[in-house]
C-alpha positions in Angstrom: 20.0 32.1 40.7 19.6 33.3 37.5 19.4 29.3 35.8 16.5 28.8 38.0 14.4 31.3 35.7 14.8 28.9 32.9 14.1 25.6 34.7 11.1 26.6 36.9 8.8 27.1 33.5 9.5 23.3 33.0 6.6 22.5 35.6 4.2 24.0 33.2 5.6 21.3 30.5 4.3 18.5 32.4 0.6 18.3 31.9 1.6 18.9 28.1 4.3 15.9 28.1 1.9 13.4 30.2 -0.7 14.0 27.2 1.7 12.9 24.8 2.8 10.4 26.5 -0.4 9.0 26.6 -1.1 9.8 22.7 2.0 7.9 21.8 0.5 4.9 24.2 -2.4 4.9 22.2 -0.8 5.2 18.9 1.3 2.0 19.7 -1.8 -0.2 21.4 -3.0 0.2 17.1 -2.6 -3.0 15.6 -5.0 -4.0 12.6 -3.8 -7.7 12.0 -6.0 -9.7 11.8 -5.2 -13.5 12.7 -7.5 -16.8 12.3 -9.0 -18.7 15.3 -7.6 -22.6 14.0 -3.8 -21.8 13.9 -3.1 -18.2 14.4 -2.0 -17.2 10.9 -2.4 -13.5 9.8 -5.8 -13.2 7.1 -4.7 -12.0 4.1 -7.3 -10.6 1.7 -7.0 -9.0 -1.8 -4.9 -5.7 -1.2 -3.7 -6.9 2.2 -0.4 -5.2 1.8 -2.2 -1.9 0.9 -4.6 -2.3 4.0 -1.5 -2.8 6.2 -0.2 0.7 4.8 -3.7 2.5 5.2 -3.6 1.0 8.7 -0.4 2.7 9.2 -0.7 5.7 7.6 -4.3 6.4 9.7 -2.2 5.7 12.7 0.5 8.3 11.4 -2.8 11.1 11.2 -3.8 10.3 14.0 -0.1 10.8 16.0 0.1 13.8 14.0 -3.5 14.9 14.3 -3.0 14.6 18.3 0.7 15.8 19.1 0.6 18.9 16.3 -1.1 21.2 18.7 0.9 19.7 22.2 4.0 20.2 20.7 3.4 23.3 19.1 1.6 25.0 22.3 4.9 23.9 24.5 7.4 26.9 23.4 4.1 29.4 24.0 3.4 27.6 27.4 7.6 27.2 28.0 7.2 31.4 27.4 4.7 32.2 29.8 6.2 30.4 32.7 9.4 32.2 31.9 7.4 35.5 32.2 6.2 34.5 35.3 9.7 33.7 37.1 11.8 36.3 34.6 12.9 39.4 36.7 12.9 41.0 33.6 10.8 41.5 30.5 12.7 40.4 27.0 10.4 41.0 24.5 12.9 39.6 22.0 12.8 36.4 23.8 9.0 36.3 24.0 8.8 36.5 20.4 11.0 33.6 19.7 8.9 31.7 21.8 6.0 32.7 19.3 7.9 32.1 16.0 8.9 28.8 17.2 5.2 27.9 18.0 3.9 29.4 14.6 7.0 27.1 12.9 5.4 24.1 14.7 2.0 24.8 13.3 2.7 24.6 9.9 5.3 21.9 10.3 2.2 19.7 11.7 0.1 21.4 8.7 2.3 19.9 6.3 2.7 16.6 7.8 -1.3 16.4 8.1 -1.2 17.6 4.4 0.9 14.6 3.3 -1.1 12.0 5.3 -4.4 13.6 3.7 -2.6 12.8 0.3 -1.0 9.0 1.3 -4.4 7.9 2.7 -6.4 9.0 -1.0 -3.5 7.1 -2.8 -3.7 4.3 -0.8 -7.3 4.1 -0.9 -7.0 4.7 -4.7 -4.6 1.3 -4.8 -7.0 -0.3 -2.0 -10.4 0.3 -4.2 -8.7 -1.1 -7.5 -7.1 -4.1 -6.1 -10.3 -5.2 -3.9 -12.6 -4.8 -7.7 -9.5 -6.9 -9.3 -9.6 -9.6 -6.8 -13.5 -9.8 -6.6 -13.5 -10.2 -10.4 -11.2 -13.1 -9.9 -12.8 -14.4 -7.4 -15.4 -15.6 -10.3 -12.8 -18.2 -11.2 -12.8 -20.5 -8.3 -15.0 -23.4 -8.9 -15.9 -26.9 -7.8 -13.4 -29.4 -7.7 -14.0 -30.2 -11.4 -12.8 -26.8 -12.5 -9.6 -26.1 -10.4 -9.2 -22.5 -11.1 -7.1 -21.2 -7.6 -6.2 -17.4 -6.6 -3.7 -16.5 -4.1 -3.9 -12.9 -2.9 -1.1 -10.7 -2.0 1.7 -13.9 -2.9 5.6 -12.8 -1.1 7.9 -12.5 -4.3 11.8 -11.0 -4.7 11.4 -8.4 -1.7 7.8 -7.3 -2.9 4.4 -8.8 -3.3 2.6 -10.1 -6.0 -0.9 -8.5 -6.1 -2.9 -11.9 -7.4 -1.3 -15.2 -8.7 -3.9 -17.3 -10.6 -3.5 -20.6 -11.4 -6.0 -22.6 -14.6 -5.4 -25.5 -16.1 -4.2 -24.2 -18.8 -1.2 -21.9 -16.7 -0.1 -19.7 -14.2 -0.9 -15.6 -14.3 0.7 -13.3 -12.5 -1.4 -10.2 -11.7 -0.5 -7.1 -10.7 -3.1 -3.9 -11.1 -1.9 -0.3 -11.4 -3.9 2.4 -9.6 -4.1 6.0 -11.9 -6.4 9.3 -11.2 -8.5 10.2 -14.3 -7.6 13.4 -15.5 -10.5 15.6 -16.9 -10.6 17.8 -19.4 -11.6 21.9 -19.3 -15.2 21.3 -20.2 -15.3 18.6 -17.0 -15.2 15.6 -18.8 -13.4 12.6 -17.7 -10.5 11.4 -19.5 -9.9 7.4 -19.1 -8.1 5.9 -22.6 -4.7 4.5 -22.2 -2.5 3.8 -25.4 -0.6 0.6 -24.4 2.4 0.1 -26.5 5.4 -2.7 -26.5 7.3 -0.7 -23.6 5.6 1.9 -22.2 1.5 2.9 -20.8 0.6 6.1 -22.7 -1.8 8.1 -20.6 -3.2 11.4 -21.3 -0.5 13.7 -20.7 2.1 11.5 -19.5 3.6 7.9 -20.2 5.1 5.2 -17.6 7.1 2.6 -18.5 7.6 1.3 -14.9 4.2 -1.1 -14.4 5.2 -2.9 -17.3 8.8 -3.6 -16.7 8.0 -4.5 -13.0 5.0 -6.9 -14.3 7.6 -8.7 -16.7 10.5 -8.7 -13.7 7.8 -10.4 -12.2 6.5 -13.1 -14.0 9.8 -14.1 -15.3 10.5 -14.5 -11.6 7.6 -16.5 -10.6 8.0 -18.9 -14.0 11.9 -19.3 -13.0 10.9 -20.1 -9.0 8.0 -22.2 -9.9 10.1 -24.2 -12.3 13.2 -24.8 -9.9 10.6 -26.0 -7.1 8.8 -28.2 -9.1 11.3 -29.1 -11.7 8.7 -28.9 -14.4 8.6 -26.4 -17.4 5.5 -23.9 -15.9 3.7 -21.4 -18.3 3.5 -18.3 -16.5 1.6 -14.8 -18.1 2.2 -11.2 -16.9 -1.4 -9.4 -16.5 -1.3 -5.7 -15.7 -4.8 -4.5 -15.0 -5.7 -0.6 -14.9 -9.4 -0.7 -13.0 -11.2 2.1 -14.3 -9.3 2.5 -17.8 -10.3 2.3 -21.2 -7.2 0.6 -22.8 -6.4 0.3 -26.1 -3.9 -2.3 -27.0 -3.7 -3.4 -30.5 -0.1 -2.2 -30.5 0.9 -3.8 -27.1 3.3 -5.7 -25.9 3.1 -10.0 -26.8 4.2 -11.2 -23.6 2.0 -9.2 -21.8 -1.9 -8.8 -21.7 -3.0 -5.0 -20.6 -6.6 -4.9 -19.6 -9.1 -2.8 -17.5 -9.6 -6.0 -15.0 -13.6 -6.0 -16.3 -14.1 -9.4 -17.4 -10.9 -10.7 -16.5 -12.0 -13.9 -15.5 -13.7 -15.0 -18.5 -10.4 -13.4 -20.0 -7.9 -15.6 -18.2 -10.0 -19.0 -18.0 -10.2 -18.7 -21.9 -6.6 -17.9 -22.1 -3.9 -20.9 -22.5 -0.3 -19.2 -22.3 1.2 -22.9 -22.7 1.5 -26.6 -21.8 0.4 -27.7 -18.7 -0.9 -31.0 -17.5 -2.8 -32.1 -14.4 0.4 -33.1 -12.0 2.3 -30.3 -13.0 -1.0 -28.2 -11.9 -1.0 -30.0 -9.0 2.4 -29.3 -7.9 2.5 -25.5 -8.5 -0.9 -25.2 -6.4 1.3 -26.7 -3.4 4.4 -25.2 -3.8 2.0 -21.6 -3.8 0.0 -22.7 -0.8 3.3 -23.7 1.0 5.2 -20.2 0.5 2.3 -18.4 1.4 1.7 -20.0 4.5 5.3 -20.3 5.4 6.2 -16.5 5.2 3.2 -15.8 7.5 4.3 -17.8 10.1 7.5 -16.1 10.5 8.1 -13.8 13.6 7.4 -10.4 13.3 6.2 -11.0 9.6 4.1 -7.2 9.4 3.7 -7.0 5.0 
């Protein structure tokens, strides 16, 4: 039977299918959460969203990584079987079998290409948010001075990479990860031009990090308000770690900075009234959301 010629060469599939089975097994046992002894809450720590993605994306290197050269061998080892049980030789058909496989190969290639590239972004992100939150850090003090920092805050279907709260306000913070360019000669290139609407870098402008910075903290001033039903002073913050920025012409609602020094920045700064009860009340309704969204079920960003 001429159907058996094709379904024989199967058998020499299985070793092949029970080794991704067992990559796939492995791939799914991954889980980098991390969740505290006293009550079972994820930890969250400056950058935790971007951790979670670097977690994922090291899990998606690894899948590929591990099935590229299964699935690609499987039309080559699919082929020999069929030589084995063919009757006839069809050299046409045997080099299907190795187009297919060579097809594979550099699907895989590109797919390990793009993690490559995903996992130095991320850790781009990762690095500037982790030197952004260790500057702030700096602020938190004895009881006496209540400077407090929330990492990573839930806000309008995203996150908020650092709220701070002094007593003089409330700053949202959100910091901006960009590759230096260099020049010919090899020298690094690191001034940004900040103007009302848009970040001028060398050789290209965003407008983007500023809009989503003011969408933002007009967001968190408008929620913070309605919960405590007190007028709150909230500041925008965009940091660029690693940046010389020049912002005499920038915009007034907004402070652009490098993140060095930002903590003697923003304990100096006083972006409106704000007494002790109304302080009081924002630090709760911050420590309540946070820890609210994390006890929801399958709650993963």
């Amino acid at each position: 039977m001429a159907w058996l010629e094709y379904l024989l060469p199967l058998i020499f599939l299985f070793p092949l299918a029970a080794l991704a089975v067992i990559v796939v097994a492995l791939r799914n046992l991954h889980d980098a959460r991390v969740r505290s002894p006293f009550d079972a809450h994820t930890l969250r720590a400056p950058g935790q969203a971007l951790r979670d993605r670097l977690d994922r994306a090291f899990a998606g290197l690894f899948l590929d990584g591990a099935l590229g050269p299964i699935v690609s061998l499987a039309p080559l080892v699919y082929g020999m079987g069929r030589m084995l049980f063919s009757s006839e030789q069809d050299w046409v058909e045997w080099a299907l079998y190795g187009v297919f496989s060579t097809l594979l190969v550099l699907l895989f290639c590109f797919l390990l290409m793009r993690d490559f590239q995903r996992i130095r972004r991320l850790k781009l992100g990762l690095a500037c948010e982790l030197a952004v939150g260790q500057e702030l850090e700096r602020l938190i003090r004895p009881e006496a001075h209540p400077f407090y920092v929330f990492h990573d805050v839930p806000a309008k279907g995203t996150r908020i990479d650092h709220v701070v709260v002094t007593p003089c306000g409330v700053f949202v913070v959100e910091t901006r990860a960009r590759t230096r360019p260099f020049t010919p000669a090899g020298k690094e290139i690191n001034l940004v031009t900040v103007e009302p609407s848009r970040l001028r870098f060398p050789g290209w402008s965003e407008r983007q990090p500023l809009e989503k910075t003011r969408e933002l903290t007009t967001w968190m001033g408008k929620w913070l308000s309605e919960l405590t039903g007190r007028e709150v002073p909230v500041m925008g913050v965009l940091t660029l770690p690693g940046w010389a920025v020049e912002a005499r012409q920038g915009p007034e609602d907004l402070l652009v900075v490098s993140g060095e020094d930002l903590a003697d920045r923003l304990a100096a700064l006083c972006p409106g009234e704000f007494d002790s009860d109304t302080h009081d009340a924002v630090i709760g309704v911050l420590m309540e959301r946070t820890t609210r969204l994390e006890q929801l079920p399958g709650h993963a960003d």
